[in-house]
N, C-alpha and C positions, 0 to 999 in steps of 0.2 A: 133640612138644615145641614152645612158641611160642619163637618168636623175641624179641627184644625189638622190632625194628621192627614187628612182625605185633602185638604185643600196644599197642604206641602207637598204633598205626594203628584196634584194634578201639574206643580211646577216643575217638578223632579220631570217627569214624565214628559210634559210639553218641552223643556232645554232636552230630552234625549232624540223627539220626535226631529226638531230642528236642527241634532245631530245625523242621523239618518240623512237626512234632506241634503246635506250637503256633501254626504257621500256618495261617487256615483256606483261602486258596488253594491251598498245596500239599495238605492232606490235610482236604477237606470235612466228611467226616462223621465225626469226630472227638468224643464227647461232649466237653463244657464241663469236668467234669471230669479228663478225661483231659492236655486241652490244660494247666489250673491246674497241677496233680500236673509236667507237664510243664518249665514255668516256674520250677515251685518249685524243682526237682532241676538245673537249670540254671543257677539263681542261686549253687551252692556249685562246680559243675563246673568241672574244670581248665582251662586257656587255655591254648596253644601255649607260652606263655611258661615256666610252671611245666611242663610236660612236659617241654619242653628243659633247665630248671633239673634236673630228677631226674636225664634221662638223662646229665648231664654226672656225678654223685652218683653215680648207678648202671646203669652200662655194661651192667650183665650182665641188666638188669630192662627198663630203658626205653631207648627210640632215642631218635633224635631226630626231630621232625615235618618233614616236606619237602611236606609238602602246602601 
């Protein structure tokens, strides 16, 4: 069973991985489209801010971010 902090934490974690992705220092050989695809999906993805807004909405779903 997740937790809710474990499952806030697996979004924190995937919007950073998809940060990465679009960097090409951190991850070189990255096709062009993969990095776009990247970007794209990042432009709609949650911010700290609305995570903590859920988790306060729903205790039982989301934590809150401490990262």
């Amino acid at each position: 069973m997740t937790l809710p902090d474990e499952r806030t934490r697996a979004i924190v974690k995937a919007r950073n991985f998809l940060y990465d992705l679009t960097d090409p220092k951190k991850t070189p050989r990255i096709p062009k489209a993969i990095r776009k695809e990247a970007f794209r999906i990042l432009k709609h993805y949650p911010w700290d801010s609305y995570l903590d807004m859920t988790a306060e909405a729903l205790p039982d779903v989301w934590g809150k971010t401490d990262d």
